[in-house]
Backbone as JSON, one array per atom type, in Angstrom:
{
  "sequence": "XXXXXXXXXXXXXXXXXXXXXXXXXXXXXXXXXXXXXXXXXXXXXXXXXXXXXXXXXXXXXXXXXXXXXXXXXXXXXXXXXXXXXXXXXXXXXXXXXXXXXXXXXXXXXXXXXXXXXXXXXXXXXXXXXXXXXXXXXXXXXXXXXXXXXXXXXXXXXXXXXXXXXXXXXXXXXX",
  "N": [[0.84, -1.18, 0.0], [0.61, 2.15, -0.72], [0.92, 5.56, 0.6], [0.22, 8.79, 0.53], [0.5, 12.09, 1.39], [-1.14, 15.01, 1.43], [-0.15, 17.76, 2.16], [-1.36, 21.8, 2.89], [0.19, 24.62, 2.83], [1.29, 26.36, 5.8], [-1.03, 29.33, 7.48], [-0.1, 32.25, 5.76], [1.7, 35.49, 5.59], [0.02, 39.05, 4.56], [1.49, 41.08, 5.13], [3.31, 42.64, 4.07], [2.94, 44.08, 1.68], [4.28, 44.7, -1.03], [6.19, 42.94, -1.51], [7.19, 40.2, -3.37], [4.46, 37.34, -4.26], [5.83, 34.77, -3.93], [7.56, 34.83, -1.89], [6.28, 35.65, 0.13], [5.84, 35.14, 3.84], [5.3, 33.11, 6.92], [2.97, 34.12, 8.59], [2.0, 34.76, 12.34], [0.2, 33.04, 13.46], [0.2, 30.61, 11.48], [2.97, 29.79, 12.06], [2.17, 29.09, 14.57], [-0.01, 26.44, 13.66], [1.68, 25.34, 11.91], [3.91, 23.44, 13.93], [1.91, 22.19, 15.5], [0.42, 20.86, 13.8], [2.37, 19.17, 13.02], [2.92, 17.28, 15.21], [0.41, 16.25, 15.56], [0.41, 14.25, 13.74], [2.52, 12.93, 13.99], [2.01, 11.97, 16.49], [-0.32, 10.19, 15.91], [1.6, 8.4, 14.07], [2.04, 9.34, 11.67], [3.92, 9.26, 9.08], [6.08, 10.36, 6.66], [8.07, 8.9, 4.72], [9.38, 10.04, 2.47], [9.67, 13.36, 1.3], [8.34, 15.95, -0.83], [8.71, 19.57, -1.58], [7.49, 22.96, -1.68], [9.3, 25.31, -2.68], [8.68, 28.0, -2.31], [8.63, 30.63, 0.71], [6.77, 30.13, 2.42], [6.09, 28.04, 2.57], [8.48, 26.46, 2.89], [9.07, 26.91, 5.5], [6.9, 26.4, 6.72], [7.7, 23.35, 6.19], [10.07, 23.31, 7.79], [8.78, 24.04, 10.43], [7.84, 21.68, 11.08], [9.4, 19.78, 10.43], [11.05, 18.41, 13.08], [9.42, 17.21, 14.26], [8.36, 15.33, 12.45], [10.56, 13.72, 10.89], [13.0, 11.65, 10.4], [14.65, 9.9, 9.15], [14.15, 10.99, 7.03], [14.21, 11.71, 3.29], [14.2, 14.81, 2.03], [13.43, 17.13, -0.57], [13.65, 20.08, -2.11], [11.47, 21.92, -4.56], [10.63, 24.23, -7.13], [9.05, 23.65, -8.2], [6.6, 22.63, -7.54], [5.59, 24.92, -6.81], [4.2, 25.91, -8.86], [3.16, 24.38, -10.43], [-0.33, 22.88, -11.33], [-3.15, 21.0, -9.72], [-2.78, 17.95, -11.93], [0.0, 18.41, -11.76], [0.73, 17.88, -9.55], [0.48, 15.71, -9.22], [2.07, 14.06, -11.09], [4.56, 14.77, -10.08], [4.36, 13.17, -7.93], [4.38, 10.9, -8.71], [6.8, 10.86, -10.07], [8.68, 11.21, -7.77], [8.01, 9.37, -5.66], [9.29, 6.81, -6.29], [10.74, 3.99, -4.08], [9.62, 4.13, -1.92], [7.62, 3.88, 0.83], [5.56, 5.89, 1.68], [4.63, 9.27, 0.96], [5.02, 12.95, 1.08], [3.24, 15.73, 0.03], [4.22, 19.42, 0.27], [2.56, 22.03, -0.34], [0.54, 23.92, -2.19], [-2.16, 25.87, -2.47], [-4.56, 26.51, -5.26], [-4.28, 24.0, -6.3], [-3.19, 21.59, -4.23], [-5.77, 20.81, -3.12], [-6.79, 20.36, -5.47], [-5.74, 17.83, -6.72], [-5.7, 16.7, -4.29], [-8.71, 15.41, -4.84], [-8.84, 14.94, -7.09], [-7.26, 12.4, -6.88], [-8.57, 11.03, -5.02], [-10.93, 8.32, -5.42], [-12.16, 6.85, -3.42], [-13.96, 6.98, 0.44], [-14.09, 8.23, 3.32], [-17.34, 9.36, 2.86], [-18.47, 12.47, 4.35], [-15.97, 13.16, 5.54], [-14.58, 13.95, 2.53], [-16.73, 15.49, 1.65], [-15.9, 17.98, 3.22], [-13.51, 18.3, 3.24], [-13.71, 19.15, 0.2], [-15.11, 21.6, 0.06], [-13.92, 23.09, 1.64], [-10.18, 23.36, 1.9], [-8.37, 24.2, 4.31], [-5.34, 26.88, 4.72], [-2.24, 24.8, 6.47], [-3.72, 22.42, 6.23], [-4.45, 18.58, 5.66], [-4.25, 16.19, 3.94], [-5.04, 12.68, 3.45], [-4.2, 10.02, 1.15], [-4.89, 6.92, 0.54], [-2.95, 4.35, -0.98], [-3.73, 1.21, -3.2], [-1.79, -0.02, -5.25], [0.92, -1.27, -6.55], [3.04, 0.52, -7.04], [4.21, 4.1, -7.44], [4.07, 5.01, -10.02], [1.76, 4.23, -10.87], [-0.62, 5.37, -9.49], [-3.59, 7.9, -9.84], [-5.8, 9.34, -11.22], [-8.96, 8.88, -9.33], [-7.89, 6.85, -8.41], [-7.47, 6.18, -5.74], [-7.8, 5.99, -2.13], [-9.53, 8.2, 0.45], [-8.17, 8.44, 3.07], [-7.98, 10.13, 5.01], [-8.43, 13.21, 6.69], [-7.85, 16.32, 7.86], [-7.34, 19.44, 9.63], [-6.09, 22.2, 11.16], [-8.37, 23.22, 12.87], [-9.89, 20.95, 13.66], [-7.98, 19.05, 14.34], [-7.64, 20.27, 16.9], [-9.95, 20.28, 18.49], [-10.0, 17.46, 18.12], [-8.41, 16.94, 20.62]],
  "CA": [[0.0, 0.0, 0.0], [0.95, 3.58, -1.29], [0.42, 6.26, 1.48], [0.42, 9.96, 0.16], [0.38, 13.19, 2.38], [-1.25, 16.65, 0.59], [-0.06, 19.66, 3.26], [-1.0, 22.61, 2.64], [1.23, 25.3, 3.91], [0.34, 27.36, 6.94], [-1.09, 30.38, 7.21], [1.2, 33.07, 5.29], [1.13, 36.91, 6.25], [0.14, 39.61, 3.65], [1.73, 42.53, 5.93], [3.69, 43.67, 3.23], [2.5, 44.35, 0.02], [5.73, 44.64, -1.57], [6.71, 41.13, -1.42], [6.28, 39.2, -4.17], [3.84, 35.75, -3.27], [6.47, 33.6, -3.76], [8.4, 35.36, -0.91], [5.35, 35.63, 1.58], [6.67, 34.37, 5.12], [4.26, 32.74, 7.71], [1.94, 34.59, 10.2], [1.73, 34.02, 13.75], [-1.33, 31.85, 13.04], [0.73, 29.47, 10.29], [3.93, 29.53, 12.95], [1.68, 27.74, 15.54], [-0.55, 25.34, 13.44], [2.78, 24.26, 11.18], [4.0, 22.46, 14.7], [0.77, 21.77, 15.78], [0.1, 19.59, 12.53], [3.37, 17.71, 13.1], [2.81, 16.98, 16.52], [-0.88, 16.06, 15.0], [1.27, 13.57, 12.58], [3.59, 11.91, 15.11], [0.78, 11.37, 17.45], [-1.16, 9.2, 14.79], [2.04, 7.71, 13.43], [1.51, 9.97, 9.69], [5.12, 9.74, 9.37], [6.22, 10.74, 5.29], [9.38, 8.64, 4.08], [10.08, 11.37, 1.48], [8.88, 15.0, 1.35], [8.51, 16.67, -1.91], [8.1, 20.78, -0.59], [7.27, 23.49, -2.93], [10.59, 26.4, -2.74], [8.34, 29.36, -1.61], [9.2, 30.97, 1.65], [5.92, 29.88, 3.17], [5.97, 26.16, 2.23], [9.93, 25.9, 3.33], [8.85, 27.66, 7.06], [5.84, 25.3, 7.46], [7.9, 22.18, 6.52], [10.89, 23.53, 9.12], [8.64, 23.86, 11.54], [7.55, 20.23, 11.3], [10.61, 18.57, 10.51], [12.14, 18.2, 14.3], [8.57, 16.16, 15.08], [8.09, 13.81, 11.54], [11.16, 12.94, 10.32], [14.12, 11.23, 11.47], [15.7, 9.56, 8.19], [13.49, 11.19, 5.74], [14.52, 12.57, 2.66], [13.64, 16.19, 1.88], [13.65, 17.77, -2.17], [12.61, 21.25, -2.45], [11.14, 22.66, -5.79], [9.87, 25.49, -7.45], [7.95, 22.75, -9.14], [5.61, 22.49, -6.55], [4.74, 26.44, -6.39], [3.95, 26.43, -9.97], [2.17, 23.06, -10.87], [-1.69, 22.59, -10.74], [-3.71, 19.9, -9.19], [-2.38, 17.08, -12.34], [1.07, 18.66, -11.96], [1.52, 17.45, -8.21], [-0.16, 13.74, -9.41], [2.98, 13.68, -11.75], [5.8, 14.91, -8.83], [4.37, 12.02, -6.93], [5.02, 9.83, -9.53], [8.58, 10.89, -10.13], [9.7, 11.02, -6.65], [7.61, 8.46, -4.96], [10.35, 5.78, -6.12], [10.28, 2.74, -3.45], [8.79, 4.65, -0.49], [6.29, 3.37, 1.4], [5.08, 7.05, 1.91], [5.5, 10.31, 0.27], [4.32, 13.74, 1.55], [3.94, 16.67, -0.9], [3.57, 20.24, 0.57], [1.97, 23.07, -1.52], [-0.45, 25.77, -2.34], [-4.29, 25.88, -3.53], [-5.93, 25.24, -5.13], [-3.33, 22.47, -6.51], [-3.45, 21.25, -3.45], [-7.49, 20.45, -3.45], [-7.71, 20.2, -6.84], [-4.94, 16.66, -6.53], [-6.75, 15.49, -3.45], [-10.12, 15.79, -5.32], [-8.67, 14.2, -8.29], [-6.91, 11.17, -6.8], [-9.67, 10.34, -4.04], [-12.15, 7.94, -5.78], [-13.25, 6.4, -2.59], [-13.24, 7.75, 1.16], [-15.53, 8.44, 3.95], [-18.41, 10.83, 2.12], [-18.28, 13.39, 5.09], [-14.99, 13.62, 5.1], [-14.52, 13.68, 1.21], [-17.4, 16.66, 1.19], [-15.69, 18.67, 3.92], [-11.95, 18.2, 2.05], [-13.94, 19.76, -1.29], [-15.75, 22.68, 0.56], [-12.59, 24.24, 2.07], [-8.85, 23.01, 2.53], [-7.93, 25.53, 4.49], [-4.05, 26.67, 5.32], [-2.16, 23.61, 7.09], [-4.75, 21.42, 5.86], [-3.54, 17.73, 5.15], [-5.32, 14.99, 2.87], [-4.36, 11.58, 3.7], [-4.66, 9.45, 0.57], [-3.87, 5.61, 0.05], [-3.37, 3.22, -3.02], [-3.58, -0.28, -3.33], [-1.43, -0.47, -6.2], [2.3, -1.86, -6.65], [4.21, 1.89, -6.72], [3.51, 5.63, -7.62], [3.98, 5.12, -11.25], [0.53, 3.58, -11.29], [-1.25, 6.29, -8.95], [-4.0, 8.36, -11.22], [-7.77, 10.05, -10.76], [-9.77, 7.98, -9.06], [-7.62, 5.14, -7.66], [-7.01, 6.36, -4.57], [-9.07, 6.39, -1.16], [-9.37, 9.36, 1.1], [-8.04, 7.56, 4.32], [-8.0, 11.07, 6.17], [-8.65, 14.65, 6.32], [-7.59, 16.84, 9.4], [-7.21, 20.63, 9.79], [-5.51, 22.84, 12.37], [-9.38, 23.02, 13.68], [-10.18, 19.48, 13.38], [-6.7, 18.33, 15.2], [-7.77, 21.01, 18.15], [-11.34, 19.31, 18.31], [-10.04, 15.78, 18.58], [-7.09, 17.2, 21.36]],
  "C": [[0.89, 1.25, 0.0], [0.22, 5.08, 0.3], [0.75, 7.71, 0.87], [-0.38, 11.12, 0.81], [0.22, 14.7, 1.27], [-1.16, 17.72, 1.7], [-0.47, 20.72, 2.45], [-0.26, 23.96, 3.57], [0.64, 25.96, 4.8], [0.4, 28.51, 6.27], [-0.3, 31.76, 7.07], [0.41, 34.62, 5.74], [1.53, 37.89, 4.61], [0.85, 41.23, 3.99], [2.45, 43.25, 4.85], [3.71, 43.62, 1.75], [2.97, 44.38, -1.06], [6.49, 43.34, -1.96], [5.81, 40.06, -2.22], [5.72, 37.82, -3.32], [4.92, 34.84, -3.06], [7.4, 33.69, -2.43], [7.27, 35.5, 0.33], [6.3, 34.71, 2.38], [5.03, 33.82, 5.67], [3.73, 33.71, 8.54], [2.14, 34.15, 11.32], [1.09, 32.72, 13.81], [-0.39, 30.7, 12.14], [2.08, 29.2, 11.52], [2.96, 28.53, 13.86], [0.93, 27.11, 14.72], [0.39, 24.73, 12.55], [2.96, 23.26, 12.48], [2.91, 21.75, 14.92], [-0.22, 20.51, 14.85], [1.02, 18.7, 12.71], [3.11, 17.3, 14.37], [1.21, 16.08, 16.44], [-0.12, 14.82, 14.54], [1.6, 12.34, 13.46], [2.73, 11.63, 15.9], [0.19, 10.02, 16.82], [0.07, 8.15, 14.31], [2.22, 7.8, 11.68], [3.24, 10.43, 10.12], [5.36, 9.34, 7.84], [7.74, 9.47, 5.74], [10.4, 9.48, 3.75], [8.74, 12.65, 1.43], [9.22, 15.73, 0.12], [8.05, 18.66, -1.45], [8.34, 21.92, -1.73], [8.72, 24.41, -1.92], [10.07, 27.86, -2.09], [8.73, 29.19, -0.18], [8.24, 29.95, 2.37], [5.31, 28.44, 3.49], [7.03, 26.01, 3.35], [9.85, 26.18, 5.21], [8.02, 26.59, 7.5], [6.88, 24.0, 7.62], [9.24, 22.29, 7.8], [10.18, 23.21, 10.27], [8.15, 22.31, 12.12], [8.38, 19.32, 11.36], [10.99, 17.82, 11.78], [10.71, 16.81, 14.35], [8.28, 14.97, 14.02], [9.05, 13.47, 10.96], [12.43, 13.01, 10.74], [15.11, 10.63, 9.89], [14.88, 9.76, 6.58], [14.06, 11.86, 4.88], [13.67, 13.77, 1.69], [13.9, 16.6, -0.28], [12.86, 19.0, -1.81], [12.87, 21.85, -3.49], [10.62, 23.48, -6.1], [9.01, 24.97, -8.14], [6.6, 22.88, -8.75], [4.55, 23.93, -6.79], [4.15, 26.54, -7.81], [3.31, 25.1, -10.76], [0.72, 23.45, -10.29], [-2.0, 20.8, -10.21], [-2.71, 18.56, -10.4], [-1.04, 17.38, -12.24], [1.59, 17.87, -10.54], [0.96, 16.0, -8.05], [1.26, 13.25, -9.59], [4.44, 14.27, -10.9], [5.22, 13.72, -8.04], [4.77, 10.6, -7.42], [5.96, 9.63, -9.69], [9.48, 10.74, -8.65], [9.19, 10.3, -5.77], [8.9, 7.55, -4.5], [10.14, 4.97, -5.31], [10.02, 3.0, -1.87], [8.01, 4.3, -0.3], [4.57, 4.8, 0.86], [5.69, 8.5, 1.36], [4.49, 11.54, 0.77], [4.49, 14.7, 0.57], [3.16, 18.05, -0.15], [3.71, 21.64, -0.23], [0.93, 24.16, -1.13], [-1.79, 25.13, -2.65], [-4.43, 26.42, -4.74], [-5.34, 23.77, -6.2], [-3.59, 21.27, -5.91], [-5.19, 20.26, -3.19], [-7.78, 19.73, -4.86], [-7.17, 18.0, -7.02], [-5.61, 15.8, -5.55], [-8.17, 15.04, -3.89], [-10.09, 14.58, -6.18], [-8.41, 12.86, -7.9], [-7.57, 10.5, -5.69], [-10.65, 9.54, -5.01], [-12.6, 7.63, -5.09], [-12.53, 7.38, -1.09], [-14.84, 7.92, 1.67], [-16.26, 9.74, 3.03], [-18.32, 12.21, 2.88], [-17.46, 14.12, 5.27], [-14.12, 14.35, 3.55], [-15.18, 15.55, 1.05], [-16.43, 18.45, 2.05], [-13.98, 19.32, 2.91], [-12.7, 19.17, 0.84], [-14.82, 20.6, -0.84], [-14.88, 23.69, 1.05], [-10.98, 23.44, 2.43], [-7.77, 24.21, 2.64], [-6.01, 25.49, 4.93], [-3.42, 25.37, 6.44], [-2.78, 22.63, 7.05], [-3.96, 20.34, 5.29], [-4.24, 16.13, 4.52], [-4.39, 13.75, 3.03], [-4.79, 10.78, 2.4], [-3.74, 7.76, 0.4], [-3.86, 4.93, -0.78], [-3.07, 1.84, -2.6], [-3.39, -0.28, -4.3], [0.26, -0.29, -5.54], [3.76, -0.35, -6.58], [3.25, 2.97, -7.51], [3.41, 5.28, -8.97], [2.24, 4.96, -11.96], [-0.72, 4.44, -10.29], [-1.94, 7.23, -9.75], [-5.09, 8.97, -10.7], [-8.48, 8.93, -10.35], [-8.94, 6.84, -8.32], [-7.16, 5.44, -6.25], [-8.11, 6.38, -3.38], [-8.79, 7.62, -0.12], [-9.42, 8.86, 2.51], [-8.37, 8.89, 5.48], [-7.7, 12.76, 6.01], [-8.33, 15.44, 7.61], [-6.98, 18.76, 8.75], [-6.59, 21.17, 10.92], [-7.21, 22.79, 13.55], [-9.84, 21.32, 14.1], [-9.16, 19.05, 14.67], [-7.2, 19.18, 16.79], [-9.14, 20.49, 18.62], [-11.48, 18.22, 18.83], [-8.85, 16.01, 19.77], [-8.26, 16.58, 22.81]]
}
């Protein structure tokens, strides 16, 4: 079984206007629910292999602040791929850097982000499923799994939506 992690990054700050998006930093608000999701993670045992992480500021800050609590011999890639792919663009980074990982985490933007979990969920609790495609808000993290042989073979529809969790959600079930 195929385990694949959709983050999206915490909440970024628009304080200065000046600063192109790709350079946004985090907020207060995205500083505490980045840990707060890994600590969410490691609790459960949602521990990535490999981490594919988009190159913007606000991606590279979230996955820092998570690193110390999910990964211990994981290996990291960060791309500008990420910030600039849509939803089928981050199907096909999971494909290429899956390789013979159990688990692969990819963290990104929106509506990429949504649009990938949307796409590669065919099955999955309904509740969960509707909630995931109504809002995936900042730090938001889509658990999806495959019952197929490696990523190469990962696609629309073959996937199930094992789990959905939010910075609210994780504070909810605390």
């Amino acid at each position: 079984m195929l385990r694949l992690y959709l983050l999206r990054h915490a909440k970024s700050s628009w304080a200065d206007p000046g600063l192109a998006d790709y350079d946004r930093p985090l907020n207060s608000r995205g500083r505490e629910a980045a840990p707060a999701m890994a600590a969410f993670m490691a609790a459960q045992g949602l521990l990535p292999e490999k981490i594919v992480c988009s190159s913007a500021q606000r991606a590279k800050q979230t996955l820092s602040l998570m690193l110390p609590r999910i990964a211990s011999e994981t290996t990291v890639l960060f791309t500008r791929r990420v910030y600039e792919e849509g939803g089928p663009g981050y199907i096909d980074l999971a494909r290429q850097h899956g390789g013979d990982a159990a688990s692969l985490m990819l963290v990104g933007h929106n509506p990429s982000m949504e649009d990938a979990a949307t796409m590669l969920s065919g099955d999955g609790d309904p509740d969960m499923t509707f909630r995931m495609r109504m809002k995936f808000p900042t730090a938001g993290l889509a658990i999806i799994d495959f019952d197929l042989a490696g990523w190469l073979d990962i696609g629309p529809g073959k996937g199930r939506l094992a789990g959905f969790h939010t910075p609210r959600s994780i504070e909810d079930e605390a």
